[in-house]
FIVEXFI-554400 format. One line per 10 residues: number of its first residue (from 1); their letters; for each residue x, y, z of C-alpha. Coordinates in steps of 0.001 Angstrom, whole numbers, plus 500000, padded with zeros to 6 digits. Layout:
// residues N
NUM) a) X Y Z  ...;
END
This chain:
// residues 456
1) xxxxxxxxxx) 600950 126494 344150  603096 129556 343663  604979 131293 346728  602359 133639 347647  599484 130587 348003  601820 128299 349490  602064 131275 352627  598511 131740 352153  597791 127688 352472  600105 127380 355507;
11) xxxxxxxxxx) 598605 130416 357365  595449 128666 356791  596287 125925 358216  598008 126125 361061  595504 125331 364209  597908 127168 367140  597763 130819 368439  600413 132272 365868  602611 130965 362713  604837 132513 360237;
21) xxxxxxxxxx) 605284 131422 356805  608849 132137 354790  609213 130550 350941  612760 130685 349304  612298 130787 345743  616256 130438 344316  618101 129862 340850  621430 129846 340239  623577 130351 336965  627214 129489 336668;
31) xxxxxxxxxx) 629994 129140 334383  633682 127284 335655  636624 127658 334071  640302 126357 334445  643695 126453 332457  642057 128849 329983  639163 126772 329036  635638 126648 329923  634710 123064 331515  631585 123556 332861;
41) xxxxxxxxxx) 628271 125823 333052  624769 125186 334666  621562 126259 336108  619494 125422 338795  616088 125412 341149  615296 125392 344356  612548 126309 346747  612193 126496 350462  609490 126468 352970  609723 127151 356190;
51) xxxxxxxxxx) 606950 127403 358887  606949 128758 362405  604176 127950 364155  603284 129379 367972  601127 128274 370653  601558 130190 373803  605146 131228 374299  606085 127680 372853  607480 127763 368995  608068 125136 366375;
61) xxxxxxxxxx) 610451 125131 363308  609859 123069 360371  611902 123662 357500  611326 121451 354146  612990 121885 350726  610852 121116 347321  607586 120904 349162  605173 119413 346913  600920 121073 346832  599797 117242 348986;
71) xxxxxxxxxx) 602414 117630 351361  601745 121030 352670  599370 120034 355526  602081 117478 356776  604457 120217 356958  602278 122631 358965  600887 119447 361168  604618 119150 361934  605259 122659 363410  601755 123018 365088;
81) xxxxxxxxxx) 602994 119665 367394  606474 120464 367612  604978 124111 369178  602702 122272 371656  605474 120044 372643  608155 122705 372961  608897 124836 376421  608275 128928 376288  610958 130594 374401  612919 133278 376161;
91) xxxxxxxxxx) 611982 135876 372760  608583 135123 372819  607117 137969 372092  604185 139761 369684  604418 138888 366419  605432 142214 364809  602343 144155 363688  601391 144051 359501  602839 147414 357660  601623 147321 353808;
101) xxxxxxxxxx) 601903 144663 352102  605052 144737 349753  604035 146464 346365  605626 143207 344384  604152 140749 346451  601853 139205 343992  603836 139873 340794  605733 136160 339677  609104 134775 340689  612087 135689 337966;
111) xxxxxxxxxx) 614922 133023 338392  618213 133841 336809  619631 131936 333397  622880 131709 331959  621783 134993 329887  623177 136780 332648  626776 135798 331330  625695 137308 327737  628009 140342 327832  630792 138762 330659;
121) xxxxxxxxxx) 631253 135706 328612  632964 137415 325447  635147 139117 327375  635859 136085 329713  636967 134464 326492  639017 137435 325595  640643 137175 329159  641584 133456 328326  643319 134491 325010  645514 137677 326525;
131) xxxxxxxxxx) 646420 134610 329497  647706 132547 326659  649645 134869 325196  650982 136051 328424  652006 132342 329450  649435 132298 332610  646388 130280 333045  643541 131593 334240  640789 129307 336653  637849 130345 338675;
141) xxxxxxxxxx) 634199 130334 338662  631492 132742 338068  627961 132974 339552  625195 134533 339695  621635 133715 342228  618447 135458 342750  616496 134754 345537  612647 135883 346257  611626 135542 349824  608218 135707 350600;
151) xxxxxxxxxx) 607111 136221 354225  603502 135822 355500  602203 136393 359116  599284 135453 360967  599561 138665 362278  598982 140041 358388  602295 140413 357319  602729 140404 353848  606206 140965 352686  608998 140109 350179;
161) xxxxxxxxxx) 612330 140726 349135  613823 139971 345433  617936 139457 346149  620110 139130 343048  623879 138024 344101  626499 137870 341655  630090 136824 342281  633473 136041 340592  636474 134727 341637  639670 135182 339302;
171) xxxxxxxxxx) 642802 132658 340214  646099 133240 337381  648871 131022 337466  652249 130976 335667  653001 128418 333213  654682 126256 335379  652193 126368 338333  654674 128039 340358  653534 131566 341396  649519 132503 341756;
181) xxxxxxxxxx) 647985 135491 342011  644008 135498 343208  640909 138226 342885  637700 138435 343085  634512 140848 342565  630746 140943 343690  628554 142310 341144  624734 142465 341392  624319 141300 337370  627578 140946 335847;
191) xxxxxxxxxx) 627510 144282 333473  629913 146207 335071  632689 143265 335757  635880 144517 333566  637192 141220 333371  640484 142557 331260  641348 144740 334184  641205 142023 336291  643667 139886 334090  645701 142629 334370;
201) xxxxxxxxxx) 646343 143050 337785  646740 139380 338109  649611 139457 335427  651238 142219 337556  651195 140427 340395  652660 136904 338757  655743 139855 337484  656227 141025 340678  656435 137036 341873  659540 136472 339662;
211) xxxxxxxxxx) 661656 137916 342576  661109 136119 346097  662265 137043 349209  662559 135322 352294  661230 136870 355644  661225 135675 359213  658145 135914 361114  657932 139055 362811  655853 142182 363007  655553 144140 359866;
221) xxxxxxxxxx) 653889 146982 358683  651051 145739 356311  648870 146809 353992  645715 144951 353881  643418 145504 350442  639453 145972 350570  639138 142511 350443  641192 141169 353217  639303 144108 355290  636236 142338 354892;
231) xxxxxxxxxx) 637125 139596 356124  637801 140653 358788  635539 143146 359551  632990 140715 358747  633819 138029 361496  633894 141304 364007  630120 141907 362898  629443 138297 363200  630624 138549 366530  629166 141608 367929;
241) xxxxxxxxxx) 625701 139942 369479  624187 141157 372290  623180 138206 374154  626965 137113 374014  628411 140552 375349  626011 140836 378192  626993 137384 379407  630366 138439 379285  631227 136111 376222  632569 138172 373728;
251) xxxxxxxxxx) 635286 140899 373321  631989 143678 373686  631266 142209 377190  632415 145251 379826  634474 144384 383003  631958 143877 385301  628886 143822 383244  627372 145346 380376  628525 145245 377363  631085 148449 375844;
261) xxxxxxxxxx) 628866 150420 373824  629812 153840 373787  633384 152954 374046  636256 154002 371802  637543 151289 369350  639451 152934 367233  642018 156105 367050  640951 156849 363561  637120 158032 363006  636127 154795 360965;
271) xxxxxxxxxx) 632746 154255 360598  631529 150685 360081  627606 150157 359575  624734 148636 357345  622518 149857 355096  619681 148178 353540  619606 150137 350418  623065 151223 349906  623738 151560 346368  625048 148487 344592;
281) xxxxxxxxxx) 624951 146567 347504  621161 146317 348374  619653 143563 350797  616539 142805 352622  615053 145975 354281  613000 143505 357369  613917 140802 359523  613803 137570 357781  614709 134801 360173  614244 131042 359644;
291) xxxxxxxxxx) 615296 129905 363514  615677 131915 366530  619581 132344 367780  621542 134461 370219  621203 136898 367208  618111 136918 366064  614724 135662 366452  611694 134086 364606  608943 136937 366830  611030 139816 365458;
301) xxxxxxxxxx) 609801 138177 361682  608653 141807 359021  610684 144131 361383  611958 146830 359469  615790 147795 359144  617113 150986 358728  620880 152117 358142  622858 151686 361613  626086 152462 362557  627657 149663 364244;
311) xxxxxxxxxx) 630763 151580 365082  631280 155707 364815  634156 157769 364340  636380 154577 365746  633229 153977 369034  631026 151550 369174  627448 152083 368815  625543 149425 368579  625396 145682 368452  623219 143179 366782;
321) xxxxxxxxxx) 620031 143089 369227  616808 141120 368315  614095 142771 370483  614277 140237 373523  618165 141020 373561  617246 145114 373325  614999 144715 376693  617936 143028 378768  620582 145416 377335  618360 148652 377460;
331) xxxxxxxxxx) 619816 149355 373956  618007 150208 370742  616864 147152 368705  619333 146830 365851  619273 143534 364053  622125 142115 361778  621464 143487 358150  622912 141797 354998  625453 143910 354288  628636 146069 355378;
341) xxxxxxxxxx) 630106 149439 354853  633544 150737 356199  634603 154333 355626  637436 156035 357091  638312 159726 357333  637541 161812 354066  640274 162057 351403  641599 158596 351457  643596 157507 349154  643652 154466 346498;
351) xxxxxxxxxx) 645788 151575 347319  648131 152194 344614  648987 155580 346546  649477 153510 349400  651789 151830 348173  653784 154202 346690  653715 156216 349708  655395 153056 351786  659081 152700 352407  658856 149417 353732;
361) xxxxxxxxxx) 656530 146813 354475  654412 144206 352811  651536 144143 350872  649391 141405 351559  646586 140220 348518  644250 138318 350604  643428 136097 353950  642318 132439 353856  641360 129643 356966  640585 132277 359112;
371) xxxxxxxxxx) 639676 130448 362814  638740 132045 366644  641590 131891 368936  640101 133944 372157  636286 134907 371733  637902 137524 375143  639898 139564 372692  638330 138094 369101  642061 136620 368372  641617 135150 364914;
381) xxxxxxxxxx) 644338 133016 363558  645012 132663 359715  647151 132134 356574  648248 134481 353631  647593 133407 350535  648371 134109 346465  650776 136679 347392  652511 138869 349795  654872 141515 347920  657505 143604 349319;
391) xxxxxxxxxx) 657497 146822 349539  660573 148609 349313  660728 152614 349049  657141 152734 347241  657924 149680 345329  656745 146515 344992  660120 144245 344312  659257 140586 345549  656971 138055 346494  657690 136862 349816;
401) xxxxxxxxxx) 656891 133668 351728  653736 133020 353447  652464 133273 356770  650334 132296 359923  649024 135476 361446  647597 136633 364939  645468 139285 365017  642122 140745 366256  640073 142901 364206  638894 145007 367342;
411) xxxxxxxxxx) 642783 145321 368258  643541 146513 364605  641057 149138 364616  643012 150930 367346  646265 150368 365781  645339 151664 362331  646986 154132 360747  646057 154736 357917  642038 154066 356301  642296 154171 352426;
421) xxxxxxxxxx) 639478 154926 349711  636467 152657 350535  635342 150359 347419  632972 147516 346401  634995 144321 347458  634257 140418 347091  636149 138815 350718  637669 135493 349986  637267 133804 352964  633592 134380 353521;
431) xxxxxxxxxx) 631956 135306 350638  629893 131896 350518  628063 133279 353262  628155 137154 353022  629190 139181 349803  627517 142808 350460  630881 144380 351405  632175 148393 350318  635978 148346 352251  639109 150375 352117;
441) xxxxxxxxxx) 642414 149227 352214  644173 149662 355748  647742 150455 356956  648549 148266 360101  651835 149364 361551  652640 145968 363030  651037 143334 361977  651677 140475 363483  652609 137716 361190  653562 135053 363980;
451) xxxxxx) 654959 131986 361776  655929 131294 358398  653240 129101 356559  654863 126596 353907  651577 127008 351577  652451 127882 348546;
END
């Protein structure tokens, strides 16, 4: 069966009062590379299918990879019981009403090849010689996915989303394996990845590592690149739910109850928000969820998204809400979106000028094991990684040692004083999970670098 019958089938068959129907269809391309050589590349399959069935306020989950035409029924069987067996879900609610169906909904799956690579891969090789002549090596990986979900009511939904995801990361290393330099890009197809400038920052950075420096822990002003701003920004969204802040879990729980929307975060007017079809950095524009959560829910299934400001000119305005989380918090229902945008004031200013503009302080290239201390304040603990420059009189003149930090992302926003020129940015630490990032770079006055790391 393809997708769209497989949803079809399902819907069919499922003997309780709702169901919902979600097919992954996924391929992946990759090519891995270390020491200047290409070792491996590879494609691959997979589908998905997940069914939801409802009886009453009662829901069952079944979830089943490669599902083959004969065992379909088993599948659906499986979700109908688990739904009769299961006690009333606190979301239970409507099954959102059918919109029109999605214009591509009947048009076949396209899975990615390793033709995506056709114009990187020259230049990749092209990389790999200027590395050799420079005496670095160069090792990473490059992939690229695309992802069709197809989601089918019994309410007559009829949706789904096409989601091509494209990443690199870029690690250099000196000849003798003593100084490292990282980087990293997301790109939706690979056609607009200059791999050469890439090499070339890298190469910069390995210079700059000829001189090292030896710091204490301490408090230093920092400058944190897009990338490292993701990061973080992206475990704040991950921990701005509802449910948690009205139960007075999270650092967005209120003294006394409620949660602190409407509050100022931060003394700059950054905005930080999602948008479904911002430029380069597209995602799915309805709710697509496979299990319900404290963030989401399987009733709020075909809801549409819409750009949402998450936080303001530096106050927060909303947090993720399914619809059941909306009711108790008398907020607007905003569910999570795919992706992340942070802007700061107009006129800011490349990292480069940043730099140059710094008398002293360090430059940090990227974060890495990044752990909850205190859900309270949303202290996250972490290590530096690949680099951390000096910065001496708008010069970079060392590499310095490595550290543990201690920081919260909602604390940094009102410490911040300076938001830089917001860009397309690949974080390091997450971007398994969540790659849709435009960031600028940051100037943290103090940063709090609480122990010196001996990674190297």
């Amino acid at each position: 069966m393809t997708p769209q019958e497989m949803v079809e089938r399902a819907l069919e068959l499922s003997r309780n009062d709702g169901c919902v129907v979600l097919v992954d269809e996924g391929s992946t391309a990759n090519l891995r590379f270390a020491g200047n050589t290409l070792t491996t590349n590879g494609v691959a399959r997979s589908s998905r299918l997940t069914v939801i069935s409802i009886a009453g306020e009662g829901v069952g989950v079944v979830s089943r990879a490669s599902v083959r035409d004969e065992q379909l029924a088993d599948v659906v069987a499986a979700a109908d019981a688990a739904a009769r067996d299961a006690r009333p879900a606190e979301d239970a609610r409507p099954l959102v009403e059918a919109g029109p169906a999605s214009a591509e909904w009947g048009e076949a799956v396209r899975p990615t090849d390793i033709g995506v690579f056709e114009g990187f891969a020259p230049a990749l090789g092209e990389a790999f010689a200027a590395a050799e002549s420079g005496g670095r090596k160069l090792y990473g990986f490059a992939e690229h996915s695309f992802t069709s979900t197809f989601l089918g009511t019994s309410a007559g939904v009829r949706l789904r989303h096409d989601q091509p995801t494209g990443r690199l990361e870029l690690n250099a290393k000196s000849a003798d394996l003593k100084r490292s330099a990282w980087t990293g890009v997301s790109t939706q197809d690979f056609t607009d990845v200059d791999v050469a400038a890439l090499d070339s920052s890298l190469a910069q950075r390995l210079e700059w590592a000829k001189t090292r420096v030896d710091l204490p822990a301490g408090r230093y002003e920092t400058l944190l690149p897009p990338s490292a701003v993701a990061d973080l920004m992206i475990y704040l969204f991950w921990s701005a739910g509802a449910r948690d802040a009205l139960d007075g879990r999270s650092v967005f729980s209120k003294p006394g109850g409620g949660t602190r929307v409407g509050e100022q975060l931060a003394t700059l007017p950054v905005t930080l928000s999602s948008d479904p079809g911002a430029d380069g950095i597209a995602c799915a524009p309805f709710v697509t969820a496979h299990a319900s959560s404290r963030q989401s829910s399987v009733f709020d299934n075909g809801l549409p998204l819409a750009p949402t400001d998450w936080i303001k000119d530096g106050r927060l305005e909303a947090l993720l809400q399914t619809r059941y989380s909306a009711e108790l918090s008398g907020l607007a229902v905003t569910p999570a979106i795919d992706n992340l945008i942070m802007n700061g004031p107009e006129g800011g200013r490349p990292l480069e000028e940043m730099i140059a503009s710094t008398q002293h302080g360090l430059l940090v290239t990227c974060l890495w094991y990044i752990r909850e201390v205190d859900p309270q304040t949303l202290l996250v603990t972490g290590l530096t990684r690949d680099g951390v420059y000096l910065v001496e009189h708008g010069e970079v003149v060392g590499e310095v040692n490595n550290f543990r930090f201690n920081e919260s992302p909602v604390d940094l926003l009102a410490r911040l004083t300076e938001v830089g020129a917001s860009e397309r940015t690949l974080p390091r630490e997450w971007n398994d999970y969540f790659q849709r990032t435009v960031m600028p770079p940051i100037r943290v006055p103090d940063f709090n670098m609480s122990t010196v790391s001996q990674a190297s």
